[in-house]
C-alpha positions, 0 to 999 in steps of 0.5 A, a space after each residue: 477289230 478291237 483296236 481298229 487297226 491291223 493286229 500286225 504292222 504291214 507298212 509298205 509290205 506284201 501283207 502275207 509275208 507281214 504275217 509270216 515275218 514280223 510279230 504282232 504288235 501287243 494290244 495295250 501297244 495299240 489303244 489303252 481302253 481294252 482292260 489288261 486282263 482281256 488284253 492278255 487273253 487277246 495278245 495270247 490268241 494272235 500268238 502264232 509263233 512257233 504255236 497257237 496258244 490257244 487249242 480250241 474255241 472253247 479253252 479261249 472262251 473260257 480265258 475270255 469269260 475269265 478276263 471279264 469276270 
């Protein structure tokens, strides 16, 4: 939604099994205009593989409001 595209590339693909089977692609990779600090802390929170980075709403609150800061 930042970017205004898919966090993913789907291409012609089954769109869950482009969830399941390709990496994101990397915010910075999609639009130049989103600050590399709150990049960061974007491209960490679509990490679903082989672990959510983030535990909680309130640990990616705290690394958003630390990115903006």
């Amino acid at each position: 939604m930042v970017t205004g595209y898919s966090p993913r590339n789907l291409q012609a693909q089954d769109p869950f099994l482009a969830v399941l089977q390709n990496d994101v692609v990397p915010v910075g990779d999609r639009t130049s205009a989103i600050p590399q600090p709150l990049a960061t802390v974007i491209d960490r929170a679509l990490i679903d593989n082989p672990d959510i980075y983030y535990k909680s709403a309130a640990v990616f609150k705290q690394a958003l409001l630390n990115s903006i800061s």
